[in-house]
C-alpha positions in Angstrom: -28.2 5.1 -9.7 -25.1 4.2 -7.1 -24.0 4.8 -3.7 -20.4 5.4 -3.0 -19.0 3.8 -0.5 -15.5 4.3 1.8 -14.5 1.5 2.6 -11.7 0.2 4.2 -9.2 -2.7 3.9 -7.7 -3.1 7.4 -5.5 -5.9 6.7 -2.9 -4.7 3.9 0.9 -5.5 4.0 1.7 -2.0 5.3 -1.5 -0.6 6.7 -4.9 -0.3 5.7 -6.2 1.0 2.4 -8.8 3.2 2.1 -10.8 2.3 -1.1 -14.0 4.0 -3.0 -16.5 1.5 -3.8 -19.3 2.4 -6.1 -22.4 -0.2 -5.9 -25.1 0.2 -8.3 -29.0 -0.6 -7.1 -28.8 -4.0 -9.0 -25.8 -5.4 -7.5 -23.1 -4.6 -10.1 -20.1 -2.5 -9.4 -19.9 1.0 -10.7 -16.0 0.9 -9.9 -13.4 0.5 -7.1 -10.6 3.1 -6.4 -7.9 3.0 -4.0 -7.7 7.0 -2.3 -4.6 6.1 0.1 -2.3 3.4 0.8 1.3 2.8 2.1 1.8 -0.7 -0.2 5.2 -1.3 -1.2 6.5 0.6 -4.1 6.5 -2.1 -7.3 4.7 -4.3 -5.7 1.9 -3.9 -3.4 1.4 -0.4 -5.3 -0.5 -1.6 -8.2 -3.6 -1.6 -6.6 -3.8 2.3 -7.4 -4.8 2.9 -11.0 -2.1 5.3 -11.6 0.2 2.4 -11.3 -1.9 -0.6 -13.1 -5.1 -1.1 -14.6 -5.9 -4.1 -12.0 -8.5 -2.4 -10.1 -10.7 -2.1 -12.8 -11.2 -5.4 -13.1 -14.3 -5.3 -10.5 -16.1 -3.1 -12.6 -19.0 -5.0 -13.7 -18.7 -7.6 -10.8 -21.2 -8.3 -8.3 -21.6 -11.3 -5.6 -22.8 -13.9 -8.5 -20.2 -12.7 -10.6 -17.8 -14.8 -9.5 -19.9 -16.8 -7.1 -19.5 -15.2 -3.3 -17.0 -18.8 -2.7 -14.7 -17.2 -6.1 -14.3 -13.6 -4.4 -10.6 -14.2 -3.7 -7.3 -14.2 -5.0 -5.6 -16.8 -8.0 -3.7 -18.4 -5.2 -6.4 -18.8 -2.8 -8.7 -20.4 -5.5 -10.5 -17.7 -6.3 -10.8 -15.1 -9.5 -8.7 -12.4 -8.9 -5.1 -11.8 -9.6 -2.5 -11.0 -7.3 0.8 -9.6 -8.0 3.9 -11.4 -8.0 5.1 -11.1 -4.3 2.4 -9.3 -3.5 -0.5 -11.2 -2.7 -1.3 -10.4 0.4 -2.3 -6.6 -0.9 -5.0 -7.6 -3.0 -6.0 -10.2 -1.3 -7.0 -7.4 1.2 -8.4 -5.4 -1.2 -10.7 -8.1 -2.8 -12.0 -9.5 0.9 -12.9 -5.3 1.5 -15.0 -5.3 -2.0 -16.5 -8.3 -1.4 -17.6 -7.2 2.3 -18.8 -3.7 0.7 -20.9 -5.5 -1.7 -22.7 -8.2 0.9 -23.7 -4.6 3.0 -24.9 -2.7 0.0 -27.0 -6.4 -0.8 -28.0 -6.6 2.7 -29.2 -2.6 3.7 -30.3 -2.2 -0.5 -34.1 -1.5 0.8 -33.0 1.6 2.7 -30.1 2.6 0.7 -31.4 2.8 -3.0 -35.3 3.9 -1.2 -36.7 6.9 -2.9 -36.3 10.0 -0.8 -39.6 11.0 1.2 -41.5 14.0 -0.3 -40.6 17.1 1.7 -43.7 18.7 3.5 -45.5 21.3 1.2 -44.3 19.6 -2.0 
């Protein structure tokens, strides 16, 4: 089981970018896909998967995997790579994962809680 989240990453080079993030109940993530972006062609643009595989690299992840202090780009010490002359694009995008992960962890109880029996069931 996962929820899908929209969630958005206000702080890209040209604008936000809107991203899908799947969570599953234990933590991990189902996936990450970016759904609309103004990034700069060649550069900042390889955060869509039609243009590189680098957003699948969350897949899997979850806030232990890196360590919460790790969820950031090469340059800023963390795990992630960023582009050449691009870094502040994914350093957008990781910071928007990370945050979508810590709410899913935080509200878990009510969002992966089993539905309430409908009356007359």
């Amino acid at each position: 089981m996962a929820t899908v989240f929209t969630s958005v990453a206000p702080n890209g080079y040209s604008g936000p970018i809107r991203l899908l993030v799947g969570v599953r109940r234990d933590g991990t993530l189902a996936g990450v896909r970016v759904v609309a972006h103004k990034e700069t062609p060649g550069l900042g643009d390889k955060i869509d998967e039609r243009k590189s595989d680098w957003v699948l690299a969350f897949t899997g992840r979850s806030l232990g995997d890196p360590p919460p202090e790790r969820w950031k780009v090469r340059r800023d010490g963390g795990d992630f790579d960023q582009f050449t002359g691009a870094t502040i694009t994914p350093r957008a995008v990781v910071k928007a994962v990370r945050s979508t992960l810590e709410y899913a962890q935080r509200e878990g109880a009510k969002l992966y809680a089993p539905a309430p029996a409908a009356d007359g069931a």
